[in-house]
C-alpha positions as CSV (number, residue, x, y, z in Angstrom):
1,X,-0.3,-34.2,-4.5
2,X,2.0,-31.1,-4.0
3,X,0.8,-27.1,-4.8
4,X,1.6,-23.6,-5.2
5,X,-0.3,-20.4,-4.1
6,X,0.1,-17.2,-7.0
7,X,-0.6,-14.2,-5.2
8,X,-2.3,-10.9,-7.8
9,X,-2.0,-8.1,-6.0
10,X,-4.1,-5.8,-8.2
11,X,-4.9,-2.3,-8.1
12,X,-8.5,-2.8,-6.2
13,X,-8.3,-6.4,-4.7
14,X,-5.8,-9.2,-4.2
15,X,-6.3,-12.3,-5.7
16,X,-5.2,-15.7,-4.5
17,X,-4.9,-19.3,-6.2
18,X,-4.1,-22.8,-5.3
19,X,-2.7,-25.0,-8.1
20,X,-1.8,-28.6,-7.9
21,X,1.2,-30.4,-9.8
22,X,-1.1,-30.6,-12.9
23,X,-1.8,-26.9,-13.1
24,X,-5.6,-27.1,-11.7
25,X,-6.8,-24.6,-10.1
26,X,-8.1,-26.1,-7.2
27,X,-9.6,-23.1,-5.0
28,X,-9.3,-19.0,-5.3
29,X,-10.2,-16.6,-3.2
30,X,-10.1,-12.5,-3.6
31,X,-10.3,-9.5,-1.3
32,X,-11.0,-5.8,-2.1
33,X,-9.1,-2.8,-0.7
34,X,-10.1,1.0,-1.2
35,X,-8.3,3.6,-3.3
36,X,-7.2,6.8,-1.2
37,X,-7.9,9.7,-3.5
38,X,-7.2,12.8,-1.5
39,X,-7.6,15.2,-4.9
40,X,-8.0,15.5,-8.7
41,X,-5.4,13.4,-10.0
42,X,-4.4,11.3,-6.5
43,X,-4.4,8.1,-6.1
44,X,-3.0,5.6,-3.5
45,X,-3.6,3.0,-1.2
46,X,-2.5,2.0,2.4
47,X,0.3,-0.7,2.1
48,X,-1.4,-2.4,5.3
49,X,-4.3,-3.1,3.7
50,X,-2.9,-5.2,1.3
51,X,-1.1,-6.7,4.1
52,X,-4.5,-7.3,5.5
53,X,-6.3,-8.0,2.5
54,X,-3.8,-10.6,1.4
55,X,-3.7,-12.1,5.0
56,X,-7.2,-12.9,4.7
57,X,-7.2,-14.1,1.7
58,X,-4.8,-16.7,2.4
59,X,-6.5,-17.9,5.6
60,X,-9.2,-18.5,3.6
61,X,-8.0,-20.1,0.8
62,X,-6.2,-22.4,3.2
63,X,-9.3,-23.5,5.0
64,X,-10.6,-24.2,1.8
65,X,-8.1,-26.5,1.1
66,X,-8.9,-30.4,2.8
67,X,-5.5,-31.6,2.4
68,X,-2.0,-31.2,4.4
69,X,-1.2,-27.7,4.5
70,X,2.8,-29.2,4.4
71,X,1.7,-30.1,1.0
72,X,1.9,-26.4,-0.1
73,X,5.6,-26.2,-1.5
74,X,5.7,-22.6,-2.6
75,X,4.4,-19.0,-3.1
76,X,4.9,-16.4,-5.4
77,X,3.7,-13.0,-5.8
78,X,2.6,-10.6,-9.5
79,X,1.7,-7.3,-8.1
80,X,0.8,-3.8,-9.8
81,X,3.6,-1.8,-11.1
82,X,5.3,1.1,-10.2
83,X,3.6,2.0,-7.2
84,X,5.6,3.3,-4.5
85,X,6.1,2.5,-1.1
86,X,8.6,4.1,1.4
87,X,10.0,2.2,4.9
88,X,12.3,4.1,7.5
89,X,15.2,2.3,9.1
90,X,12.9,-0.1,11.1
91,X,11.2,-1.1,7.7
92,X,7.8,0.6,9.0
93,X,5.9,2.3,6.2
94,X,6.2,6.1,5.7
95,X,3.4,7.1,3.9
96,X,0.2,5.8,1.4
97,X,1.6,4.1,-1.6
98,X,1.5,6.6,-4.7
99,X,-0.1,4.2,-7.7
100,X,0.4,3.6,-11.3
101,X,-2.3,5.4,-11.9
102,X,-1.6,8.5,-9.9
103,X,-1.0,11.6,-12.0
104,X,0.3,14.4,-9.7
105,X,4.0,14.5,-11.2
106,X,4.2,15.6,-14.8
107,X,6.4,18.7,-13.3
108,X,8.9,16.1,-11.8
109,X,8.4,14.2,-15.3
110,X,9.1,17.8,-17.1
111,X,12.3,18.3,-14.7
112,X,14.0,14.5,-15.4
113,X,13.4,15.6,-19.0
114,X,15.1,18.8,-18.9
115,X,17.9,17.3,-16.5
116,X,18.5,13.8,-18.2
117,X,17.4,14.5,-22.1
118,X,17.0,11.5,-24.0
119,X,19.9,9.0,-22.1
120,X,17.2,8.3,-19.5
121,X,15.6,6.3,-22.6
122,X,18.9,4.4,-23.7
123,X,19.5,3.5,-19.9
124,X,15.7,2.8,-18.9
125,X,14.6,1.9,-22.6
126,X,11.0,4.0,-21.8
127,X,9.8,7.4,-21.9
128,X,9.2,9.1,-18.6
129,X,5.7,9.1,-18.1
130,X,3.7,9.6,-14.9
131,X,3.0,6.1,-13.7
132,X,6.8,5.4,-13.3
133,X,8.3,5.2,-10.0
134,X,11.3,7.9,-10.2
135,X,9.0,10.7,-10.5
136,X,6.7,10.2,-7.4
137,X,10.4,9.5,-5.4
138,X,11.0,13.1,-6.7
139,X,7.6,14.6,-5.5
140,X,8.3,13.2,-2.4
141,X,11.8,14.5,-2.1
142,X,10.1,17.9,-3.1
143,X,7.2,18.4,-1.0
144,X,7.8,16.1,1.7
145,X,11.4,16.4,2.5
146,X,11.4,15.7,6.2
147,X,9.2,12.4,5.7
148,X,12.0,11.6,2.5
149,X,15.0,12.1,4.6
150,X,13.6,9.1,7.2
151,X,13.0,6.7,3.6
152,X,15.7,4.0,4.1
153,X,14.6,2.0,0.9
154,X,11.3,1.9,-1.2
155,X,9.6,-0.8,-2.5
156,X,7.3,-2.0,-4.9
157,X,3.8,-3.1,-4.2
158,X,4.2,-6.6,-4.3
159,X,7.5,-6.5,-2.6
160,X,6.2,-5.2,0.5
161,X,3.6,-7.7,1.5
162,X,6.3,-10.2,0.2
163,X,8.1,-8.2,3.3
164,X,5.8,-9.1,5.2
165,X,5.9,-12.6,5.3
166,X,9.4,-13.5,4.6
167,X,10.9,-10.1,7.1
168,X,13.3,-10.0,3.5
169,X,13.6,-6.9,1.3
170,X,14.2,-7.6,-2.6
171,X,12.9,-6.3,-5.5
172,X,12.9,-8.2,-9.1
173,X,14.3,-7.1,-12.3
174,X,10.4,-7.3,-14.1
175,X,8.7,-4.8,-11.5
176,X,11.8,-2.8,-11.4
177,X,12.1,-2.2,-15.1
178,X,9.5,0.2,-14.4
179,X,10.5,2.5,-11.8
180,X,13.1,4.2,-14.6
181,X,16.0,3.6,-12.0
182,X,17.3,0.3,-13.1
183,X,19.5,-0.3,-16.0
184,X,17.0,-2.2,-18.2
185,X,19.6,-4.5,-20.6
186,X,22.7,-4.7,-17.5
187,X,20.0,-5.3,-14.9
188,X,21.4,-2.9,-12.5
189,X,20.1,0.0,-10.6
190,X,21.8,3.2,-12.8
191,X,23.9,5.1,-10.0
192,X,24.4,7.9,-12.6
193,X,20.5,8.5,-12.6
194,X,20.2,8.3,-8.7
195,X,23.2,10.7,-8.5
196,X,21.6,13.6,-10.9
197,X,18.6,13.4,-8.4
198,X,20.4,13.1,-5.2
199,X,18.5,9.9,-4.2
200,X,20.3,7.7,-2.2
201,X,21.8,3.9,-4.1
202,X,21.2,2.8,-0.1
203,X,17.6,3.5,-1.2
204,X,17.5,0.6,-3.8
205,X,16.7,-2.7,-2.5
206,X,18.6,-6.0,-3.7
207,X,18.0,-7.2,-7.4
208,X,17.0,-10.9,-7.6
209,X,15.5,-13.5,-10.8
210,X,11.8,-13.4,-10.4
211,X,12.3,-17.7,-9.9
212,X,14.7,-16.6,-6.7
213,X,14.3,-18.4,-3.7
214,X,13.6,-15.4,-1.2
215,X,12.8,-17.0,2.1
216,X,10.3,-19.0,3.8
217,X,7.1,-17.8,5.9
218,X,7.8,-16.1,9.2
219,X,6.8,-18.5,11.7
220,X,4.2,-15.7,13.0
221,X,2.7,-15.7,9.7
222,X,3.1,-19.1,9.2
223,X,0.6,-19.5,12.6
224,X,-1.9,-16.9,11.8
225,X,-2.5,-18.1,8.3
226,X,-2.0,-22.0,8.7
227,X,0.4,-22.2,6.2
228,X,3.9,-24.3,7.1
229,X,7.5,-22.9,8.2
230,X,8.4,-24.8,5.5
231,X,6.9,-23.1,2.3
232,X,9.5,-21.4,0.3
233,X,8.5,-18.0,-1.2
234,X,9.9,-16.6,-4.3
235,X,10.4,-13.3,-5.8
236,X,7.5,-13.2,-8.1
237,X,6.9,-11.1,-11.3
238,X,5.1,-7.6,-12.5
239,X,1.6,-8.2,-13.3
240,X,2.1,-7.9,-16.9
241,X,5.5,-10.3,-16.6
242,X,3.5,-12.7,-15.0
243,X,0.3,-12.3,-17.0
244,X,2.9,-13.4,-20.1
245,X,4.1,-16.3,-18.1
246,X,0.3,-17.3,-17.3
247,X,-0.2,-17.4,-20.7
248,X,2.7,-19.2,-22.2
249,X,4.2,-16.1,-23.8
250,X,7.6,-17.1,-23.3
251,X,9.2,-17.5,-26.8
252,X,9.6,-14.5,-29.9
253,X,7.0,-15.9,-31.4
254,X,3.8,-15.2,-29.0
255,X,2.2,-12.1,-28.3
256,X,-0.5,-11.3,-25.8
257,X,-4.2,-9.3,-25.6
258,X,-4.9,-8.5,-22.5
259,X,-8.2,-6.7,-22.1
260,X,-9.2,-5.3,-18.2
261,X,-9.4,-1.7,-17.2
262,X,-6.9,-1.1,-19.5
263,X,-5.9,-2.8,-22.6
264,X,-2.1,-4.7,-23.4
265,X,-0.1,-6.0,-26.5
266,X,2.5,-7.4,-24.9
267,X,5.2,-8.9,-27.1
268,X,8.0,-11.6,-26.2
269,X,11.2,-9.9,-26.6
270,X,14.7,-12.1,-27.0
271,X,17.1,-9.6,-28.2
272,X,17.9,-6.9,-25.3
273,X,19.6,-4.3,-28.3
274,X,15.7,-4.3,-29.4
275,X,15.0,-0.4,-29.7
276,X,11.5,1.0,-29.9
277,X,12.6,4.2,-29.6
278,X,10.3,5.0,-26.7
279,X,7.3,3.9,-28.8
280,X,6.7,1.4,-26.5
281,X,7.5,0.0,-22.9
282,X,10.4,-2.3,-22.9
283,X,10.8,-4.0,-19.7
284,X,12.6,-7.1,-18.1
285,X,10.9,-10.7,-18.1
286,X,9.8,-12.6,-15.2
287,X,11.6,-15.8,-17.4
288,X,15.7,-14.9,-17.0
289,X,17.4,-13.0,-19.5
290,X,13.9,-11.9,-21.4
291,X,11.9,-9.2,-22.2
292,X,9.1,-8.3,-23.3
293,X,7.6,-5.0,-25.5
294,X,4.4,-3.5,-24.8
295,X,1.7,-1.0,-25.8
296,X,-0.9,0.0,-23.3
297,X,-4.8,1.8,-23.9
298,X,-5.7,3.5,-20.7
299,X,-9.3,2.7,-20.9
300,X,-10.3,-0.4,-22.5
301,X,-12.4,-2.6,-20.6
302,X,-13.1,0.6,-19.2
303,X,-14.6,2.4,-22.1
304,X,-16.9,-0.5,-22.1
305,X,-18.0,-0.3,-18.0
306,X,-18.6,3.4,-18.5
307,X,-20.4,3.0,-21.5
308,X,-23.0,0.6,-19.7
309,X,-22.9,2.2,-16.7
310,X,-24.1,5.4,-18.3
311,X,-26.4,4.2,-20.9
312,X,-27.5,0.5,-20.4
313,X,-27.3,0.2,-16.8
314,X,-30.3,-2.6,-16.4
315,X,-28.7,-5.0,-19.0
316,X,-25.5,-7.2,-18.9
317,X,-22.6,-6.9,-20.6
318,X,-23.8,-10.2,-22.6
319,X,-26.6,-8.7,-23.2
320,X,-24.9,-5.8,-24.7
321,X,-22.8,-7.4,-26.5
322,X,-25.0,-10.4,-27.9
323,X,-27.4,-7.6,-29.4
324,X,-24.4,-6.4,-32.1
325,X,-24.4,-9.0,-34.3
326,X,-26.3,-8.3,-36.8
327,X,-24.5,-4.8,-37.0
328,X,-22.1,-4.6,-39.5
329,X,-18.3,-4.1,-39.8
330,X,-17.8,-0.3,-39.1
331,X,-20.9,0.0,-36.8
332,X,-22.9,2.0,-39.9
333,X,-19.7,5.1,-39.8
334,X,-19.5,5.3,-36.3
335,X,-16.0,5.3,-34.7
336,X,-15.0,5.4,-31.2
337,X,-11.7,6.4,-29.4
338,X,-11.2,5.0,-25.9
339,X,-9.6,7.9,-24.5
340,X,-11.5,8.8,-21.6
341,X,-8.7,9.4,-19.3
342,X,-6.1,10.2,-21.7
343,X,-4.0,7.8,-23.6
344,X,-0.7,5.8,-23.3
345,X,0.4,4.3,-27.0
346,X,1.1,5.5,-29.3
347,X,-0.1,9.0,-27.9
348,X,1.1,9.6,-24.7
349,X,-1.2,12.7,-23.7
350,X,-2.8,12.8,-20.6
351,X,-4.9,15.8,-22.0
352,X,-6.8,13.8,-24.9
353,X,-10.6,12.9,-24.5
354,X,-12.6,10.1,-26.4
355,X,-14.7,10.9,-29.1
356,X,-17.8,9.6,-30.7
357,X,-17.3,10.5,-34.3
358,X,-19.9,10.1,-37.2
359,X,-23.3,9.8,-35.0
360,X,-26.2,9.9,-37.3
361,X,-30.2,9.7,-36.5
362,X,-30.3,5.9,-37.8
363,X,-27.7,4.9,-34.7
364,X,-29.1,2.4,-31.9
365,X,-27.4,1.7,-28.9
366,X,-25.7,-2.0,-30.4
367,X,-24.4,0.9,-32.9
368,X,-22.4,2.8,-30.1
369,X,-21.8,-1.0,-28.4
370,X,-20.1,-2.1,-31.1
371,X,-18.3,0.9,-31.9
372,X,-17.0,0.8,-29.1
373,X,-15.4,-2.3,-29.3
374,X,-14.5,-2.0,-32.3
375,X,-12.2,1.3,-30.8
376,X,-10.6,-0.7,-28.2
377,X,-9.3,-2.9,-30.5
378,X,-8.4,-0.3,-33.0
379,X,-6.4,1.4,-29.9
380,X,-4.3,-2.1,-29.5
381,X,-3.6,-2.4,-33.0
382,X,-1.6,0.6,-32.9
383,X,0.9,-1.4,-30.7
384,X,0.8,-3.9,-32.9
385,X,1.2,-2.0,-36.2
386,X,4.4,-0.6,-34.1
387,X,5.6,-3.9,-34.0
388,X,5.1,-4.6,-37.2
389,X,6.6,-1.5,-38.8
390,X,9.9,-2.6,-36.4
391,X,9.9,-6.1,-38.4
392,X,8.5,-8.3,-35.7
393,X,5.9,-11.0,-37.1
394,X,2.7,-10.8,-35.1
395,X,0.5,-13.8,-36.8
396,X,-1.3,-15.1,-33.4
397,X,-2.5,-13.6,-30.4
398,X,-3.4,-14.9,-26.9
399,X,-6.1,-12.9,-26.2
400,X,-7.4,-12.7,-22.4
401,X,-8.9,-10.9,-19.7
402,X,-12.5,-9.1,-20.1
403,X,-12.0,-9.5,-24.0
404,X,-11.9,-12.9,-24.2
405,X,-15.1,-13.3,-22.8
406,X,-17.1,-12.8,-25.7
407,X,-16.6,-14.8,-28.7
408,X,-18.1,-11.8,-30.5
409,X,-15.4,-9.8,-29.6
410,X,-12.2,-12.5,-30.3
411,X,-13.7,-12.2,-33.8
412,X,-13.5,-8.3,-34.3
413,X,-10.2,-8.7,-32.1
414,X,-8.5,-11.6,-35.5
415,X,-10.5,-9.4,-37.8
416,X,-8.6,-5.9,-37.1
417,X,-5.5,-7.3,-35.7
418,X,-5.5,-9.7,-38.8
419,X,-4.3,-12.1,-36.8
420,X,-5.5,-16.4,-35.6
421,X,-6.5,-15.1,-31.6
422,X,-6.6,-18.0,-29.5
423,X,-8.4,-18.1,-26.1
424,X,-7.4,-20.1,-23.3
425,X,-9.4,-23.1,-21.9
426,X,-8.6,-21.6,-18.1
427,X,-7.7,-18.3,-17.6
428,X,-6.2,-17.1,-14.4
429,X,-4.0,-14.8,-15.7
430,X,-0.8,-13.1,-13.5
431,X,-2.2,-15.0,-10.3
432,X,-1.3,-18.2,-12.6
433,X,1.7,-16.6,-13.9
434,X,3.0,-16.3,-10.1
435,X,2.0,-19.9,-9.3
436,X,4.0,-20.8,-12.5
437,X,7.3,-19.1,-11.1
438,X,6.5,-20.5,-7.5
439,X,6.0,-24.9,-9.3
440,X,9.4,-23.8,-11.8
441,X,11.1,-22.5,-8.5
442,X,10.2,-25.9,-6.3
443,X,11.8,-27.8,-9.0
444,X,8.5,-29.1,-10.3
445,X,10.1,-28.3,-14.2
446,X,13.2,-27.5,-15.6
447,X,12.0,-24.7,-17.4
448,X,9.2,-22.0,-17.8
449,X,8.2,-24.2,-20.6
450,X,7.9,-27.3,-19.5
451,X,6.0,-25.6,-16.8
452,X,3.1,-23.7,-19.5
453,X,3.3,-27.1,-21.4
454,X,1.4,-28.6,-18.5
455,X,-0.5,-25.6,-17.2
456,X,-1.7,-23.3,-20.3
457,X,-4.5,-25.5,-22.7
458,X,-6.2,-24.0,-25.7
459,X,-9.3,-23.6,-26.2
460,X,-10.8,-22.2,-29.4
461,X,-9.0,-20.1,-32.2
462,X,-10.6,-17.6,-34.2
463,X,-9.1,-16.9,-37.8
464,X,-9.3,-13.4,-39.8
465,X,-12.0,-13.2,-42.5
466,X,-10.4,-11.5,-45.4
467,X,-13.2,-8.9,-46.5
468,X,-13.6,-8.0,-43.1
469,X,-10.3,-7.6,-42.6
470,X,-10.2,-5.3,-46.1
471,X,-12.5,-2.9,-44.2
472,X,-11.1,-2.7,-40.9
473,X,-8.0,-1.7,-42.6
474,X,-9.7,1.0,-44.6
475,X,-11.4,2.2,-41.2
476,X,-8.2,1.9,-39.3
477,X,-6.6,4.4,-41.2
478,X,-9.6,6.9,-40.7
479,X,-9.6,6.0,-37.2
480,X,-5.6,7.2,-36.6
481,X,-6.8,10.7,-38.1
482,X,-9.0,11.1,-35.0
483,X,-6.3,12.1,-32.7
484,X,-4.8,14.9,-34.4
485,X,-7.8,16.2,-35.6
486,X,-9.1,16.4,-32.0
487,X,-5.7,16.9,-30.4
488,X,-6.0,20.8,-30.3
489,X,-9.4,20.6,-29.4
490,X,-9.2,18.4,-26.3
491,X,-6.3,20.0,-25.0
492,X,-8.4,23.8,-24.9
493,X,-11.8,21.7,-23.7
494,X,-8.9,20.8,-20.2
495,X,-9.6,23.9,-18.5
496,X,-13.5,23.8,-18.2
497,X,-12.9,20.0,-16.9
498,X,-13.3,19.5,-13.2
């Protein structure tokens, strides 16, 4: 029997998975590494410690694993997005990574605006936001200029530890489609951009398929982790590329729920002329010559974890959860908008809080429970009304991820979206996605297809009940009047925030 190792590097701990030729999961192992948050709105991590993090992990999974370690054929990597990481001439990191998640740039995002107007969307097909890459390059060129002039190339998060064990620089077109540099439908870095913002083209690294054959493991890794000379490592995906791949969505007519911190509807997209209009993120595929749309909720599984953590912290989630079903579609009039740390689609406002909204004396906690999840979903189903409204046919869901835990919630989740949701018998999500790029670049299968054919197995479907669908609809539309009408009100609440 021959394998492949995925490697997640997420945004708190990196994950790592063995799979045999039959898409088993035959042993995983994960490691935690801490945020750096220096001030309000920082946030970034050591590019070392993933190094070390991910090293471990490996030499662990390894000794876990009783058979020949010449038997492992290939590696490949998902990592968080737009995260950057600087290296000087000798490929030795500059500073902390600044993170996805890191909000200190909305003047640089203000200034590529003002300087670039709206042909940074035709070229990048996404809004500049915050979490892209091209504004933290900016704040680095601005308030650290010394450190900036010694940057020979930057990389993404998942491209550095790939770095590390292969000594090869390369990015991918998938995690590059979100640095708002590359040319999103000619797959090219867009000199005219780097140009208006005097960054460097030498900055850029190479541009490979996310299947692309990369290098092998340096023999110095190769000894410290047990791993063979031999194993060939390819480029690897984004985390949400590869947590389409992982579950099969690799044809026009699948679409994705993925529910952790944050929430996803992610969308397979075929036709690259495809134009959102900035509505949602349009970014490269890790399968070649794809794409894919997306919609993102900033807090989702989030909303969730702070609601227990603040009100129920001696029960489970389960237990949460199993206590809302005898409460009734609508939660009694209580909504919910999970916007505790802003939103991202269709309202990108870092400024807007979440709101409890019809609280009465006759609410229990499984009230506000199921509320809440109720609001998470609502949230996603404004990407997915976007889709609709641009003609695309969204008739079933792969949902996965914290939501697909509870059957309770796949039901809400086919009753709003309106929609068969299917769960998946395994879930792995982008660590399998990676593993599925690593087996399709071996030569396991001919395609990405043949590949999720093999490795991706339904489980259960659940199917939209039409009255309860009737009233989600009707409380949908009350729900999209929340934001406006609190809009004004969040936005003057900011400055007493700490």
């Amino acid at each position: 029997m021959k394998y492949v190792i995925g490697i997640d590097l997420g945004t708190s701990a990196v994950k790592a998975i063995l799979v045999d030729q039959s898409g088993e999961v035959v042993a995983e192992v994960s490691h935690p590494y801490p945020l750096i948050q220096k001030s309000a709105g920082y946030s970034e991590q050591n590019p070392e410690e993933w190094v070390k993090q991910t090293a471990k992990a490996l030499a662990e999974l390894v000794s876990i694993f009783t058979g020949d370690s010449s038997d492992i054929e290939g590696i490949s990597y998902s990592g968080q997005m737009h995260g950057l990481v600087l290296l000087n001439e000798n490929f030795q990191v500059l500073r902390p990574a600044i993170l996805w998640n890191d909000t200190r740039t909305s003047q640089q995002c203000e200034r590529i605006t003002e300087e670039f107007g709206e042909e940074i969307l035709a070229i990048s097909k996404n809004l500049v936001l915050e979490g892209f890459t091209l504004p933290k390059i900016l704040w680095v060129q601005e308030h650290e200029p010394d450190l900036f002039k010694q940057a020979a190339v930057f990389l993404l998060p998942k491209d550095y530890v790939r770095y590390w064990m292969t000594g090869m620089i390369h990015s991918e077109y998938s995690d590059a489609a979100g640095t708002l540099l590359l040319d999103v439908v000619n797959k090219e870095w867009n000199s005219e951009i780097l140009r208006k913002f005097s960054i460097p083209e030498t900055i850029c690294p190479p541009l490979v398929e996310s299947h692309a054959l990369v290098g092998t493991v340096r023999p110095e890794v190769a000894s410290e982790l047990g791993l063979s000379v031999q194993t060939k490592v390819f480029a690897g995906g984004a985390d949400n590329a590869c947590g389409a791949i992982g579950a099969g969505i690799l044809s026009s007519k699948d679409t994705l729920c993925s529910i952790g911190t944050s929430g996803v509807i992610l969308s397979y997209e075929s036709d690259k002329e495809t134009d959102y209009q900035g509505n949602v993120h349009f970014f490269n595929h890790g399968k070649v010559n794809s794409f894919y749309s997306m919609g993102v909720t900033l807090s989702a599984g989030q909303s969730l974890t702070w609601f227990k953590n603040t009100f129920a912290q001696n029960e489970t989630f389960e237990q949460m959860i199993d206590a809302i079903y005898d409460v009734p579609v609508g939660s009694e009039g209580l909504l919910f908008t999970p916007y505790l740390f802003g939103e991202r689609t269709p309202h990108p406002d870092s400024l807007i809080r979440g709101s409890f909204i019809g609280i009465s004396g006759s609410h229990r906690q499984e009230h506000f429970v199921r509320a809440v999840l109720e609001g998470i979903t609502f949230s996603l189903n404004e990407t997915i009304q976007l889709f609709r409204q641009a003609g695309k046919n969204v008739d079933t869901i792969i949902s996965i991820g914290g939501g697909a835990k509870s059957d309770s919630w796949l039901q809400i989740q086919a009753d709003i979206f309106n929609a068969k949701v299917i769960k998946l018998k395994s879930e792995q999500g982008p660590g399998l996605g990676a593993a599925m790029l690593a087996a399709y670049g071996v030569g396991w299968f001919s395609s990405l297809e043949e590949c999720a054919k093999k490795f991706i197995q339904y489980s259960s479907e659940f199917h939209p009940h039409k009255d309860r669908v009737e009233k989600y609809q009707q409380l949908f539309e009350i729900y999209q009047m929340v934001y406006s009408k609190t809009k004004e009100i969040n936005h003057k609440l900011a400055q007493f925030r700490s």
